[in-house]
C-alpha positions as CSV (number, residue, x, y, z in Angstrom):
1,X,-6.3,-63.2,-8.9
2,X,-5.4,-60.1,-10.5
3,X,-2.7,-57.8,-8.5
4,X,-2.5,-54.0,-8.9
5,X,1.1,-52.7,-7.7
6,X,1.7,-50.5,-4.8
7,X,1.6,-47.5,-7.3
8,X,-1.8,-48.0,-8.8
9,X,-3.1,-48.9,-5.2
10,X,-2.0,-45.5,-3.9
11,X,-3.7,-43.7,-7.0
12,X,-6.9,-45.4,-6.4
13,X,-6.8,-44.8,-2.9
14,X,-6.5,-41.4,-4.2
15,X,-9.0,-41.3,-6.7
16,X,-10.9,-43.1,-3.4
17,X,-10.8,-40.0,-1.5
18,X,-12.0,-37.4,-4.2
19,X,-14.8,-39.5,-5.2
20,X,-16.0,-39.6,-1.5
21,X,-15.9,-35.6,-1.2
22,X,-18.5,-35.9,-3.9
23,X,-20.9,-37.7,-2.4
24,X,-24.0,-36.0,-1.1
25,X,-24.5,-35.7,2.7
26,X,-27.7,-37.8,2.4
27,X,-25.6,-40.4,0.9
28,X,-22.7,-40.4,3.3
29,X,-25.4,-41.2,5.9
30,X,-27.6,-43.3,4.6
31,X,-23.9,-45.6,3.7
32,X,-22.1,-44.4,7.3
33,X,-25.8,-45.6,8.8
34,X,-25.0,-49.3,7.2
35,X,-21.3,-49.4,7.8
36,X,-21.5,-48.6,12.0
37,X,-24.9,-51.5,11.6
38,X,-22.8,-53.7,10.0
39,X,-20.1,-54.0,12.2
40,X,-22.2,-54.4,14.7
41,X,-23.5,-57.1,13.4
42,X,-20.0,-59.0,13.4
43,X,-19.2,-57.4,17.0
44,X,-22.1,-59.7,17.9
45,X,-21.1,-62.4,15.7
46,X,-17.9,-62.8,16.9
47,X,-18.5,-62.3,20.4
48,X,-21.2,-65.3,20.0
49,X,-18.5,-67.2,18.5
50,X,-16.4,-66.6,21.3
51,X,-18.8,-67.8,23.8
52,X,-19.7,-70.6,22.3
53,X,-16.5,-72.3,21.6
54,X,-14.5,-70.5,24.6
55,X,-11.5,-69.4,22.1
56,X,-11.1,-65.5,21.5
57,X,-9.3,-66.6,18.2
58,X,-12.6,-67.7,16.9
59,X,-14.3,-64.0,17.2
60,X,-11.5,-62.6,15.3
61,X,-12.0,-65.0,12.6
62,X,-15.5,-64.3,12.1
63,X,-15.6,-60.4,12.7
64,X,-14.5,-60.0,9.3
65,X,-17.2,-60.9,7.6
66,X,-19.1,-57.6,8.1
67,X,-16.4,-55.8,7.2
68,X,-15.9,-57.5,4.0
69,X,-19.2,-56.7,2.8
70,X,-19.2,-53.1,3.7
71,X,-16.0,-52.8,1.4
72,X,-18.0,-54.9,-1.7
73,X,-21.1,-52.8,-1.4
74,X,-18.7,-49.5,-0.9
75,X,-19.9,-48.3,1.8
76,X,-19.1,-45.6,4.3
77,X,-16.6,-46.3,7.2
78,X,-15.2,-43.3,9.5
79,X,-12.1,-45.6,10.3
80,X,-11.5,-46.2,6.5
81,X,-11.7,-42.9,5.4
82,X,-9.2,-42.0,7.9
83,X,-6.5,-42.8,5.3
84,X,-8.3,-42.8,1.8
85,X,-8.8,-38.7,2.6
86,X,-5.9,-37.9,3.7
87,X,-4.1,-39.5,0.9
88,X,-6.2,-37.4,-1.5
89,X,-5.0,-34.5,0.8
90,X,-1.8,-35.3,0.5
91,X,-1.5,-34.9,-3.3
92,X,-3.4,-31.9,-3.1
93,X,-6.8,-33.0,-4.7
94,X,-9.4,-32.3,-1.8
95,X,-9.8,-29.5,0.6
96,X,-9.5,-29.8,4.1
97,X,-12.2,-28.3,4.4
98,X,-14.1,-30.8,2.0
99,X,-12.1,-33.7,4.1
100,X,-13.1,-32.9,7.3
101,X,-17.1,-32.1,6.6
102,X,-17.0,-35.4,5.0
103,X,-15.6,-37.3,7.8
104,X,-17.6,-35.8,10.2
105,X,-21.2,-36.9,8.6
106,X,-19.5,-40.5,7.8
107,X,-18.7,-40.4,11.4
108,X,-22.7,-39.2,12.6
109,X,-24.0,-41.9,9.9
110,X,-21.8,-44.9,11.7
111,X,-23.0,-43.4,15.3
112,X,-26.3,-43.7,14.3
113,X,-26.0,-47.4,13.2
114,X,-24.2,-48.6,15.7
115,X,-26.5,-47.0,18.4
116,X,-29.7,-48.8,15.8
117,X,-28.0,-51.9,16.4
118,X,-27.6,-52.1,19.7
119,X,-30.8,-51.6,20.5
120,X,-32.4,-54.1,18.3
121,X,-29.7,-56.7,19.5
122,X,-30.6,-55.8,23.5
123,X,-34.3,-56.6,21.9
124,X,-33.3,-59.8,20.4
125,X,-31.5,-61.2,22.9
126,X,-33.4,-60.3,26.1
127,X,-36.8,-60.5,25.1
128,X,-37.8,-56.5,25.0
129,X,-35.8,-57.0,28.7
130,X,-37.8,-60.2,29.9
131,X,-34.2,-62.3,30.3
132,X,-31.4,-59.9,30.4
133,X,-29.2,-62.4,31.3
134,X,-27.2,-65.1,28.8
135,X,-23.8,-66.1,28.2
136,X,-23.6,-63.8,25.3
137,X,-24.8,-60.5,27.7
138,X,-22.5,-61.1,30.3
139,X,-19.7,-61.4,27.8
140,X,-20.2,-57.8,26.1
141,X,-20.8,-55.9,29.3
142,X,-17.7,-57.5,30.7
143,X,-16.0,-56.3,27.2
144,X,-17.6,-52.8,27.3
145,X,-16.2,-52.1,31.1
146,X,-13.2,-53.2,30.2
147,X,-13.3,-51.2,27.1
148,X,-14.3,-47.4,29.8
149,X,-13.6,-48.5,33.4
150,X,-10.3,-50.3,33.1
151,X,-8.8,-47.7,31.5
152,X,-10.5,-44.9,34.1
153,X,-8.6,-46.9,36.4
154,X,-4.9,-45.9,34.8
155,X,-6.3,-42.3,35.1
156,X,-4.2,-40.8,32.4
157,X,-1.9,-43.8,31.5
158,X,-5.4,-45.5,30.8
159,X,-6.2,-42.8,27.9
160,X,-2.7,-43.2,26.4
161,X,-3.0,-47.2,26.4
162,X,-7.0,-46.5,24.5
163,X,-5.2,-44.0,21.8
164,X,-2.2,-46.8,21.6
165,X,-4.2,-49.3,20.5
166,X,-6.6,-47.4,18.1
167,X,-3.6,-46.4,16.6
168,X,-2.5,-50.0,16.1
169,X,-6.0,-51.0,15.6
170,X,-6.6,-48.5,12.5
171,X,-3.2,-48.9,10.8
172,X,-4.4,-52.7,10.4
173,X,-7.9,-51.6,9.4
174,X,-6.6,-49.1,6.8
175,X,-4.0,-51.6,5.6
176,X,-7.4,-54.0,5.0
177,X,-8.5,-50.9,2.9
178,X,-5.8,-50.5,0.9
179,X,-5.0,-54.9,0.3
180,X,-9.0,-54.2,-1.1
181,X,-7.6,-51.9,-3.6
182,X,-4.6,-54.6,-4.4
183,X,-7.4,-56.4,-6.2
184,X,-9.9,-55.9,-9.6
185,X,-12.0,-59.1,-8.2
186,X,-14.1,-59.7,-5.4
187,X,-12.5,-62.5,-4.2
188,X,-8.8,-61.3,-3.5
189,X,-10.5,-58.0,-2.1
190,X,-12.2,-60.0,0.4
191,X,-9.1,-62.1,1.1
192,X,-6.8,-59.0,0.9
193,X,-9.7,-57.2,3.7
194,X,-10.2,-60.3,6.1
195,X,-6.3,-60.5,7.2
196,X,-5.4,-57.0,8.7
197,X,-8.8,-57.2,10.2
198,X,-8.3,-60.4,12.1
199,X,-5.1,-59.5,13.1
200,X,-6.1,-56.4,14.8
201,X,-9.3,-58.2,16.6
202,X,-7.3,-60.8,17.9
203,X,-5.0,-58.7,19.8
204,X,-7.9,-56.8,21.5
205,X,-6.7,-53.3,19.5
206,X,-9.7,-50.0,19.6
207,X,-12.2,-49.4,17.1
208,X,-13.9,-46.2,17.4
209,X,-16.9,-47.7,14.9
210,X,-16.9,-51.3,17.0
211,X,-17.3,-49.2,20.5
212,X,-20.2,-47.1,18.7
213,X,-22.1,-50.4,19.3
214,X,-20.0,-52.5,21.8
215,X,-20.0,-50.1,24.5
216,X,-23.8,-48.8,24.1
217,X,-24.9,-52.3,24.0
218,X,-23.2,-53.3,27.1
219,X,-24.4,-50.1,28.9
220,X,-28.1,-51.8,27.7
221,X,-27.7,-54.5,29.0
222,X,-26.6,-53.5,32.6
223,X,-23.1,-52.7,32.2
224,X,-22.3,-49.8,34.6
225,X,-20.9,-47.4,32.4
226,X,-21.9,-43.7,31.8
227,X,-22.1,-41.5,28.6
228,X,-19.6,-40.1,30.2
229,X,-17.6,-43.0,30.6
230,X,-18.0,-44.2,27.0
231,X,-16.7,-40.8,25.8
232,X,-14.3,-39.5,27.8
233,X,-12.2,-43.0,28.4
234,X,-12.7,-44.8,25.0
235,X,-14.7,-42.9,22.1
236,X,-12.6,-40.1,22.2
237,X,-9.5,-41.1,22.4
238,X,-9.6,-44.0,20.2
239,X,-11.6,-42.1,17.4
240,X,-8.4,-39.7,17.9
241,X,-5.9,-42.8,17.5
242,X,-8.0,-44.5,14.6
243,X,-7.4,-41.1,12.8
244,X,-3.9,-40.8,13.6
245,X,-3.1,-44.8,12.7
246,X,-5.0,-44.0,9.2
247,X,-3.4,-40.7,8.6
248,X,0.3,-41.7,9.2
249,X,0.8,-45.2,9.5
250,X,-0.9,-46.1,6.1
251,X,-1.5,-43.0,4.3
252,X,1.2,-40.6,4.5
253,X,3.7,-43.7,5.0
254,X,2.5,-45.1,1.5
255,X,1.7,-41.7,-0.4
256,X,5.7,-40.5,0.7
257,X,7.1,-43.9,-0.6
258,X,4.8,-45.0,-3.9
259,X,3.3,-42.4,-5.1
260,X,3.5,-41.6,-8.8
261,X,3.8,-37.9,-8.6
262,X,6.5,-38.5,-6.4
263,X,9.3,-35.9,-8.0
264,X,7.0,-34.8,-10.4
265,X,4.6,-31.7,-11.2
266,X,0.6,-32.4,-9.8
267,X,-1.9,-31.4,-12.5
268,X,-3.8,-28.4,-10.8
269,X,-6.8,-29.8,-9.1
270,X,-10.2,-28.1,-10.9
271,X,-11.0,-26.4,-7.4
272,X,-7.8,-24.6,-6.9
273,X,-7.7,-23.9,-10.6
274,X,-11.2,-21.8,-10.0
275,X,-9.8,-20.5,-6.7
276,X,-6.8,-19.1,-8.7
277,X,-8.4,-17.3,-11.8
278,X,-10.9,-15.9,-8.9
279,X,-7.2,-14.0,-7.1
280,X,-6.2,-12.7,-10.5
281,X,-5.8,-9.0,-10.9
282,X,-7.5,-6.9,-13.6
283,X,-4.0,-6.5,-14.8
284,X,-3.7,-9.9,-15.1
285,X,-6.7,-10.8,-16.6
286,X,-6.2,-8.2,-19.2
287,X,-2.9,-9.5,-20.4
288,X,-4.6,-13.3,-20.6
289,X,-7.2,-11.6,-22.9
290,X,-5.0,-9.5,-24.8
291,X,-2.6,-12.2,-25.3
């Protein structure tokens, strides 16, 4: 399989990142809409794995698989973005401004699809509510209260152990994003995805994108959680720890050690270029002309 280095990883990652702040918000949606589905999707999978063979390690095999093909078809994935943007940021090629609006719609867009999800899998699996109870329910609404109430019960400690392990979960998830890059062909970007993923799903890490179907599908299906409860002891604070294991663990970690700019003078970005000429004096701008 073809290899790019380390170096050329972290300039597409870049490249990544600038291309993303082009998109159009109707695209960011429409893609975040299929990324927060997706996953879904291999939540279910994996937890119907799980149930049927009785071994957790099976579910973290199989999860992958969704996540795979959101990175083929390029789509939009808050918890990905959380170190392709920044690493764009750090080389001083996107706006913060531009970084943040795009993370926000990317994050409304996998919301949106997780929440779609979840209700058409509490429709598939119970009937339209006829037999709410199966194996597979009582499995996620064990997972989604343990996901809000178990850490409620740690009061404070409980939030810290949520924003731990989205931190851990997201430096493996934006690892996966980057071994994608490591690879021209679709096979070692598949195989370069599918490890970091695993690892982070069998240790039982956060995933803000996961919960966004996880924990609403439990709470359909009986679990005695609040919206409350979702957001204030998971969504939240793991959203904030997926950033913050994206951010730093991968990109900044990665940009400060490989870049290729490293020691040397950036091009000026077009943007700043414009924002420049528009701050020059009519002193200034008369010398240019006159020279």
């Amino acid at each position: 399989m073809e290899y790019n280095k380390p170096t050329e990883v972290i300039s597409a990652m870049i490249s990544a990142g600038i291309n993303k702040t082009n998109l159009s918000a109707k695209d960011l949606l429409i893609r975040g809409m299929l990324s927060g589905g997706l996953l879904g999707i291999g939540t279910s999978l994996a937890f119907t794995g799980i149930v049927q063979t009785g071994l957790g390690i099976v579910g973290a095999l199989l999860f992958p698989a969704c996540f795979v093909i959101v990175i083929i078809l390029g789509l939009e994935l808050v918890t990905g973005s959380f170190a392709v943007l920044p690493a764009a940021l750090y080389d001083k090629q996107i706006r913060f401004s531009d970084m943040i609006k795009n993370l926000g719609l990317v994050y409304l867009g996998n919301l949106i699809g997780g929440l779609l999800y979840a209700l058409l899998f509490w429709v598939s699996i119970t009937n339209l509510g006829h037999t709410p109870d199966s194996p597979l329910a009582t499995a996620i609404i064990k997972a989604a209260e343990g996901k809000t109430l178990h850490y409620a019960e740690f009061g404070f400690d409980g939030t810290i152990t949520a924003f731990t392990k989205a931190v851990l979960c997201n430096w493996m998830v934006t690892t996966a994003v980057v071994m994608a890059f490591a690879s021209n062909s679709a096979g070692g970007k598949i195989l370069g995805a599918w490890i970091p993923i695993l690892i982070f799903f069998a240790q039982g890490y956060e995933h803000a994108v996961v919960n966004m179907f996880l924990i609403p599908a439990g709470m359909l299906l009986g679990a005695k959680i609040s919206i409350a409860d979702w957001w204030i002891y998971n969504q939240i604070p793991v959203t904030l720890g997926n950033m913050v294991g994206g951010a730093l663990c991968t990109a900044l970690a990665l940009y400060v050690t490989y870049s290729i700019k490293k020691g040397k003078k950036s091009k000026t970005p077009e943007w700043q270029a414009e924002d420049q000429e528009s701050n020059m004096t009519l002193e200034q701008v008369q010398s240019n002309a006159m020279n």
